[in-house]
C-alpha positions as CSV (number, residue, x, y, z in Angstrom):
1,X,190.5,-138.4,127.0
2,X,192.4,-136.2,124.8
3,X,195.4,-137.9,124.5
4,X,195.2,-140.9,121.9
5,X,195.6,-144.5,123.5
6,X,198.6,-145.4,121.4
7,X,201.9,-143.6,120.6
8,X,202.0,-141.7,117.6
9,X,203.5,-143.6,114.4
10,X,207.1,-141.5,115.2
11,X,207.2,-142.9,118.6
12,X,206.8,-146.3,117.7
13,X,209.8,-146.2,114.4
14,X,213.6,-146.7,116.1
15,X,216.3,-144.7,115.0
16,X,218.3,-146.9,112.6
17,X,221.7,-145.8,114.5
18,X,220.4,-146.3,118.0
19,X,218.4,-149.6,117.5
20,X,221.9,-151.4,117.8
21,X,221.6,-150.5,121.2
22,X,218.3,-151.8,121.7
23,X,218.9,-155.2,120.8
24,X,222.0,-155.6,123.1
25,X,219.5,-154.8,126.1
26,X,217.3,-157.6,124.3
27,X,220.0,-159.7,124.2
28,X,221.0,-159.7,127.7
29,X,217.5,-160.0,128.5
30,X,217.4,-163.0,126.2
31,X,220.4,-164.6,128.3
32,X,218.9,-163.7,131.4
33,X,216.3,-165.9,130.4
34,X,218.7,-168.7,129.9
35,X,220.5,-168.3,133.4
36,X,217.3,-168.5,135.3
37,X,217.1,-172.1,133.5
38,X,220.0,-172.8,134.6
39,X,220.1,-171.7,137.9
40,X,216.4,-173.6,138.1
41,X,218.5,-177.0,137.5
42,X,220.8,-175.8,140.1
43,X,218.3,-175.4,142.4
44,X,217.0,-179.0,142.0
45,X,220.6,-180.3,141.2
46,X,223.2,-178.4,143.6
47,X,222.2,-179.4,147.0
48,X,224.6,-176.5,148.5
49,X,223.5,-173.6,150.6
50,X,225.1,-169.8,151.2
51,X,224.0,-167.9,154.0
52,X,221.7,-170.3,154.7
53,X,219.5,-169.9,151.0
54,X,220.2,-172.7,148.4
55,X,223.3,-171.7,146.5
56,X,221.1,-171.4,142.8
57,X,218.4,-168.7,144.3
58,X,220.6,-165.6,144.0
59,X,221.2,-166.0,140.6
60,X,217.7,-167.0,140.1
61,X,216.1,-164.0,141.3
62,X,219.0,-161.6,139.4
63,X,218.2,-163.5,136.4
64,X,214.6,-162.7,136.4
65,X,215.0,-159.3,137.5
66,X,217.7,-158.7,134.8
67,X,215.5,-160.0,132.5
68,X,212.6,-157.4,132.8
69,X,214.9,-154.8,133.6
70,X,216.3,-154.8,130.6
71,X,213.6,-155.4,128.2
72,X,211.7,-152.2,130.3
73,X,215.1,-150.4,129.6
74,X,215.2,-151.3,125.7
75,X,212.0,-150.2,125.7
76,X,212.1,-146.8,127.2
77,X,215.0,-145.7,125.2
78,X,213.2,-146.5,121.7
79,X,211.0,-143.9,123.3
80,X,214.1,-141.0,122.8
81,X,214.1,-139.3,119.3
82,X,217.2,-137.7,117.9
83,X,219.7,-138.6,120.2
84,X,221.3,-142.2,119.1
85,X,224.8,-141.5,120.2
86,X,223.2,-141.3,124.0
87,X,220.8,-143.7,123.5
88,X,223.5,-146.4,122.4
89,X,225.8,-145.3,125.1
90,X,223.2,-145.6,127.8
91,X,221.9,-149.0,126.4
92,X,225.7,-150.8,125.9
93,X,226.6,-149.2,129.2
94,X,223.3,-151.1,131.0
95,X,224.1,-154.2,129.2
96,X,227.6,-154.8,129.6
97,X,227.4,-154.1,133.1
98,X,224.5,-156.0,133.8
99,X,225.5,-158.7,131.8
100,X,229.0,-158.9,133.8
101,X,227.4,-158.3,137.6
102,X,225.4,-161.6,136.3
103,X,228.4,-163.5,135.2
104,X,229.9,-162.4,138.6
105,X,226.6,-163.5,140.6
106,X,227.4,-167.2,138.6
107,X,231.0,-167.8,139.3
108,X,231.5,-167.1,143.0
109,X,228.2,-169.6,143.1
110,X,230.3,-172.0,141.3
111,X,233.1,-171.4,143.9
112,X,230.5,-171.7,146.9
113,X,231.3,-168.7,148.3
114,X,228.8,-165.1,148.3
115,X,229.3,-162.1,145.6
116,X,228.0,-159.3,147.2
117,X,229.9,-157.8,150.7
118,X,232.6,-160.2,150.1
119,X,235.6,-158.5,151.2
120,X,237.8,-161.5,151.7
121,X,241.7,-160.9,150.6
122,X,242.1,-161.4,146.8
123,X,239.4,-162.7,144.0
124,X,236.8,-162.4,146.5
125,X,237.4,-159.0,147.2
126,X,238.0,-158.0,143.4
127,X,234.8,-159.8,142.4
128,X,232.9,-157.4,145.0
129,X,235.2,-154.1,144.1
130,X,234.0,-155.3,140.4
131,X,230.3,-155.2,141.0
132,X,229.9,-152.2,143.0
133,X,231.9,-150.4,139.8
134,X,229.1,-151.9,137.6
135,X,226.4,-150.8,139.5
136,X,227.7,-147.2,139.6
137,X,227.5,-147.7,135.8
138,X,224.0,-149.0,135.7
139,X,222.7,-146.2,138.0
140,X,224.7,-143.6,136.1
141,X,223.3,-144.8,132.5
142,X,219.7,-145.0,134.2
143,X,220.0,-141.3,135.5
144,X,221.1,-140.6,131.8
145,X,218.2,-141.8,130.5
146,X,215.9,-140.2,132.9
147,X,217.6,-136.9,131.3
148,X,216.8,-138.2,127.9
149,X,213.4,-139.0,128.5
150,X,212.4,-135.8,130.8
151,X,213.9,-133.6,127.6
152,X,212.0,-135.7,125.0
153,X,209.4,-133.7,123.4
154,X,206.3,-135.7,121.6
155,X,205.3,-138.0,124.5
156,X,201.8,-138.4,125.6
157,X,201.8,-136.4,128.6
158,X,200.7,-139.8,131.0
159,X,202.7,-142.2,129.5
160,X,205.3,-140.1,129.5
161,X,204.6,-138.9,133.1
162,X,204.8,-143.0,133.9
163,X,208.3,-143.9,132.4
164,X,209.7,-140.4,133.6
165,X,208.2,-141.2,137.5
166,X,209.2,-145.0,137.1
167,X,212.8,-144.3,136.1
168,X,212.7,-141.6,139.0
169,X,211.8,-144.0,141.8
170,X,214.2,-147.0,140.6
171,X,217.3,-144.5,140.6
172,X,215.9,-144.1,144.5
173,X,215.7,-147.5,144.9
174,X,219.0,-148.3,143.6
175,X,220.6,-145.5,146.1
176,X,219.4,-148.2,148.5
177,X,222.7,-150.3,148.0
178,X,224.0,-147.0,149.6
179,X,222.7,-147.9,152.9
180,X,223.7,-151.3,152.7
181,X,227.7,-150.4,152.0
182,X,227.5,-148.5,155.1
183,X,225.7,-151.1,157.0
184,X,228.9,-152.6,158.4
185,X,227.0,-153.9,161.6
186,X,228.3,-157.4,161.4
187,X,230.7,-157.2,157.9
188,X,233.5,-154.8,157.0
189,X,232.1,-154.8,153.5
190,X,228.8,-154.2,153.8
191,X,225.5,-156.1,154.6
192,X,221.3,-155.7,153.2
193,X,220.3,-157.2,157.0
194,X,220.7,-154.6,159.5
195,X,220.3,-155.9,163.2
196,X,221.6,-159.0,162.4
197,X,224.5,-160.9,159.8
198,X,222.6,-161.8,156.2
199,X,221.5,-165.2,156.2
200,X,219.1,-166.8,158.4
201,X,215.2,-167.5,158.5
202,X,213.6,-165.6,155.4
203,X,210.5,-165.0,153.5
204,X,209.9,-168.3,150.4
205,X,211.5,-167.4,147.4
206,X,212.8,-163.7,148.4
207,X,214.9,-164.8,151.2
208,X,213.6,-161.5,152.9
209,X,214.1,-161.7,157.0
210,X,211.7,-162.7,159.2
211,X,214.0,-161.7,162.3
212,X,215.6,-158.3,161.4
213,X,215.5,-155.2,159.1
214,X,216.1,-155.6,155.5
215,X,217.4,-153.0,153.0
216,X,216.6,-155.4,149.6
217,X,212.9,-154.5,150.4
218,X,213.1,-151.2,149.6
219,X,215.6,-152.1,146.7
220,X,213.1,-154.3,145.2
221,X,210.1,-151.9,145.4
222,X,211.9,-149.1,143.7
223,X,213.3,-151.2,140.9
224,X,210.1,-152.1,139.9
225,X,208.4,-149.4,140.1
226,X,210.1,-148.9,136.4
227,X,207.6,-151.4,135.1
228,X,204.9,-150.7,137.1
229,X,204.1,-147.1,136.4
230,X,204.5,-146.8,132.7
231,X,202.2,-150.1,132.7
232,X,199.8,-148.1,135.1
233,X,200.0,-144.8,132.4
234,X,199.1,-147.0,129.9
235,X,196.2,-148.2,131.7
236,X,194.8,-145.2,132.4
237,X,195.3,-144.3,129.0
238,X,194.0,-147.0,127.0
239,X,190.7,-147.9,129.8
240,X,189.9,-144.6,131.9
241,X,187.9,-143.1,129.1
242,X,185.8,-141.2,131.5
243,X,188.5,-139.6,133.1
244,X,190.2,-136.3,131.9
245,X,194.1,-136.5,130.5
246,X,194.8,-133.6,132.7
247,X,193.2,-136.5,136.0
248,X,194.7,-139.6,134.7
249,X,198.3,-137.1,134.9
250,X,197.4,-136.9,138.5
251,X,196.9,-140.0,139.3
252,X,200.4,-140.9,137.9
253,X,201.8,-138.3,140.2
254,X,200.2,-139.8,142.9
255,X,201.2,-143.2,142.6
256,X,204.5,-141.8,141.5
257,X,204.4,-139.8,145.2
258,X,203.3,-143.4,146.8
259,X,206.2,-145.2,145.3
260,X,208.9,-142.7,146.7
261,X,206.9,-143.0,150.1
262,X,207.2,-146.4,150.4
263,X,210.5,-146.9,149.4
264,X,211.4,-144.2,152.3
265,X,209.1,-146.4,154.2
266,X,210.9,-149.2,153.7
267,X,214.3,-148.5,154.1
268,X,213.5,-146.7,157.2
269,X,211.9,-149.6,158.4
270,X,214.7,-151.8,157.8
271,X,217.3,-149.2,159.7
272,X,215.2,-149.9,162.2
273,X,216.2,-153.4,162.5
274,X,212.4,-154.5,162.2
275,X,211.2,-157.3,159.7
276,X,208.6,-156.8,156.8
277,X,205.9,-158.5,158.4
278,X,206.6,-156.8,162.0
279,X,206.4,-153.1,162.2
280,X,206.4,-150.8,164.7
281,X,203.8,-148.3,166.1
282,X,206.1,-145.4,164.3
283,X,206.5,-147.2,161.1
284,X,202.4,-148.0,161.1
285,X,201.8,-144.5,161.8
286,X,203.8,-143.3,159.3
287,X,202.0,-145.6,157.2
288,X,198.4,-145.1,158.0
289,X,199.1,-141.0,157.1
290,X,200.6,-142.0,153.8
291,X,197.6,-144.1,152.9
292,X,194.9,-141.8,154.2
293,X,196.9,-139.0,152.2
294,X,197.0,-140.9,149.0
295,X,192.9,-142.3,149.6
296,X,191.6,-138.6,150.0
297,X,194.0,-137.3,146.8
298,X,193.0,-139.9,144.5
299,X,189.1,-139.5,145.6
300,X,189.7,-135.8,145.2
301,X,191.0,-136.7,141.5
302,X,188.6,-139.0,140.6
303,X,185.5,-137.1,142.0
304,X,186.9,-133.8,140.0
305,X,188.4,-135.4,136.8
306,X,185.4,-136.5,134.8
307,X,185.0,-135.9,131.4
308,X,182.4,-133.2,130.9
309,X,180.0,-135.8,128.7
310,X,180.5,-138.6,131.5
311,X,179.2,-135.9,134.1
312,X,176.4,-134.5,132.2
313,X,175.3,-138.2,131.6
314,X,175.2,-138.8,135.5
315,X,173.3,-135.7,135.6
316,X,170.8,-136.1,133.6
317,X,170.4,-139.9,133.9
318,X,170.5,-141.2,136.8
């Protein structure tokens, strides 16, 4: 490849004025960390259920995606050059938020009662109107640094190609929550289960449903996808030695391409009012055609993307 493995020294040094920022995302991952512990004892102390899942798991799972989100977000942003007031607004805004949305998650646990679509009169209601105000933050700081990122100069062109397409499918994913305000089936505020009230059977640990769509799915997936593409760049960029920078691009844009698929997938799925585990001809269709589509791209990537020393080699011995 081209492109060296490792980001250049001036990648790698934080702006003095914007590492404050930084370590407030590393903080709030840091005490992510700790309410996961917690909400661990609760799971094995707190015999109390909402919805129908053990009171403790919600904040469980928010914990340990707050956790990664953040330390993926404190990451990216030492990425951005030159730009400290932005990068310390987008970084305080992410934190403060998240770390409040958490807090939230905690206390109406402590109360017994649910956080999200809770649109019972007074502190209930607040505590919802609260969170949905937090989010709007979190999504606008992570469009923000989407902007940052896609204008930073400097990048290797695949990593940078991976935390650009990661940051672009999360903000899709997070316009999930859209569908679930809407979604007022079976709540005036708002549900993720769409055929059906939230609660009942689920997937272990997720809490998923086995009986009815489910918009978190598609949440999930996009979310992640923020870790899982840069880590994918760098893979390709540190291993695929035989590949060309210009085909180890591609395949980021493919997977990049998958990723928005399937969360489309997904979510359309769920509006459908059918379960993970139980689609429908349509949705396997639809499916099928994706995965064909991406198997004949990244064959056609793979096949044309060799270096020009790894093809002579196969040339000339076989």
């Amino acid at each position: 490849m081209t492109v060296a493995a490792e980001l250049p020294p001036r990648l790698l040094r934080v702006a003095p004025s914007s590492s404050a920022g930084v370590r407030v995302l590393a903080v709030v991952s840091a005490l992510s960390v700790i309410t996961l512990l917690a909400a661990l004892a609760g799971l094995g102390l707190d015999g109390r259920t909402i919805t129908g899942a053990p009171a403790w798991l919600k904040p469980a799972k928010f914990a340990v995606s707050l956790a990664v989100y953040c330390a993926t977000l404190a990451w990216m942003l030492t990425l951005v050059q030159g730009r400290p007031g932005l990068v310390r607004g987008a970084a305080w805004t992410s934190a403060v938020a998240l770390a409040l949305e958490l807090l939230l998650i905690v206390v109406q646990v402590v109360r017994g009662t649910t956080s999200h679509f809770n649109v019972a009169p007074g502190f209930d209601a607040a505590v919802f109107q609260a969170m949905g105000a937090l989010v709007a933050l979190v999504f606008l700081a992570a469009v923000g640094t989407g902007v940052l990122l896609a204008r930073q100069r400097g990048l290797p062109r695949v990593l940078g190609a991976g935390v650009r397409g990661g940051l672009a499918v999360a903000v899709l994913g997070m316009l999930v929550a859209v569908l679930m305000l809407i979604n007022r089936d079976y709540s005036a505020g708002g549900a993720h289960t769409v055929g059906g009230p939230d609660g009942g059977p689920g997937l272990p640990v997720v809490g998923w449903s086995t009986e009815h769509g489910d918009l978190r799915i598609a949440h999930f997936v996009g979310l992640h996808a923020l870790q899982v593409l840069p880590l994918l760049a760098w893979l390709l960029q540190r291993y695929a030695t035989r590949l060309t920078d210009t085909a180890c691009l591609r395949l980021v844009w493919l997977v990049t391409a998958a990723a928005s698929g399937l969360v489309v997938l997904l979510a359309w799925q769920a509006e459908r009012g059918l379960p993970l585990l139980h689609p429908d001809a349509p949705v396997l269709t639809a499916a099928a055609c994706g995965a064909a589509l991406l198997a004949a791209a990244t064959a056609y990537v793979l096949v044309h993307g060799l270096q020009p020393a790894t093809v002579a080699l196969m040339v000339f011995d076989p």
